[in-house]
Phi, psi and omega in degrees: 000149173298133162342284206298285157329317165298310200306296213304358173261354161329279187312302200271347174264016187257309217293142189207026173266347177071028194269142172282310164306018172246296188279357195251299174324299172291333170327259180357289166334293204283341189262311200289334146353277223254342177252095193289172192027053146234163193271327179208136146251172171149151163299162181215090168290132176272139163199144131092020202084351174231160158341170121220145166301125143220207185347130193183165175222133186148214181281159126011126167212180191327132169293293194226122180234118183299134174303012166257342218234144134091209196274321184296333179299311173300294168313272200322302202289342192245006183044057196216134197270173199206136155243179183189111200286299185259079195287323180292005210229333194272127179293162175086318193332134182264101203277074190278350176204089192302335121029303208259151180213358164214200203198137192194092203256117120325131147270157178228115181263112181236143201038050178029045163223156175294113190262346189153184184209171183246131170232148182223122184257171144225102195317334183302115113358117162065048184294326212230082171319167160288335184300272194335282192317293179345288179319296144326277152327347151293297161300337185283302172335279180327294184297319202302323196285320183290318200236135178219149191304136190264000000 
């Protein structure tokens, strides 16, 4: 089993209180932790029709990103994980850390709605394998089951 999963089921398989901001702030952690050469991980809540920030580790980011706009927008509307070797290639991009230079976006779907996404940056170019997204989607599969909307 992957590292990054084994830790976060570590945490997380006693825990039954379902809280999100708990599971998803250490989630983040333990990723920004345990992955190497990236600049951001952190959540993205759908409300209100758009992206809101949530939990995340890094610089400062994007608040609310419209479901038109950048690479998370694109995974939300189409509920589909994404990687993107070259973020400066991506029409749309949202530069929130001119920094970042490749991308690998999850959606997290609960009860077959949009519930939020995992977004991940890298200074890196072509940072992001399919094994990594796989992985990644292995932990959202996991927190999904863990967290229910408050």
């Amino acid at each position: 089993m992957n590292k990054i999963l084994e830790t976060i089921k570590c945490y997380f398989d006693d825990y039954n209180e379902h809280d999100e901001i708990t599971i998803l702030s250490n989630t983040s952690a333990i990723i920004n932790q345990l992955f190497p050469d990236i600049n951001w991980v952190g959540f993205y809540l759908f409300k209100d029709g758009v992206l809101k920030l949530g939990p995340f580790q890094g610089k400062p980011a994007c608040m609310i990103i419209k479901l038109e706009n950048g690479v998370c927008g694109w995974s939300a509307r189409n509920m589909k994980s994404i990687i993107v070797d070259d973020v400066h290639t991506f029409e749309g991009h949202i530069a929130c850390d001119s920094a970042s230079n490749s991308e690998l976006v999850v959606p997290i779907i609960i009860d077959n709605s949009l519930y939020g996404l995992l977004d991940i940056d890298s200074p890196l170019y072509s940072r992001f394998s399919k094994d990594d997204l796989n992985t990644m989607e292995d932990i959202i599969e996991y927190i999904s089951k863990k967290i229910k909307r408050l």
